[in-house]
Steps between C-alpha positions, in 0.01 A plus 500: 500500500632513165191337358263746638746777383462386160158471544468864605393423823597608871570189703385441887748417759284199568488391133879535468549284801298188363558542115686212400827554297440630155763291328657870361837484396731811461511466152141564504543772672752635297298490201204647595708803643676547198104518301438711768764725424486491119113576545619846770746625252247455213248687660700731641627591120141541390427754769834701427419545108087541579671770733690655231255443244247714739733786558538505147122541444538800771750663287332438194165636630635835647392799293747684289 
């Protein structure tokens, strides 16, 4: 499972069931989680301030 979730892929039930152990340890999993989260709260950041940055442009624009 975990290597066809990194994979981006949606495992079968059959496929799960005869995959043979993927030698994943939870460190592993750790990591990857934690560049998973660095990479949400990055993105996340870049929305908020291309938010503001648009509202901004509203404001701007809006006739005096």
């Amino acid at each position: 499972m975990w290597n066809s979730a990194n994979r981006a892929e949606l495992p079968t039930t059959a496929g799960l069931l005869d995959e043979a152990a993927s030698g994943v340890v939870l460190s592993d999993v750790e990591a990857q989680h934690e560049r998973e989260a660095e990479a949400f709260h990055s993105n996340a950041q870049q929305l908020k301030d291309l938010q503001d940055w648009v509202m901004q442009q509203r404001e701007a624009a809006k006739p005096q």
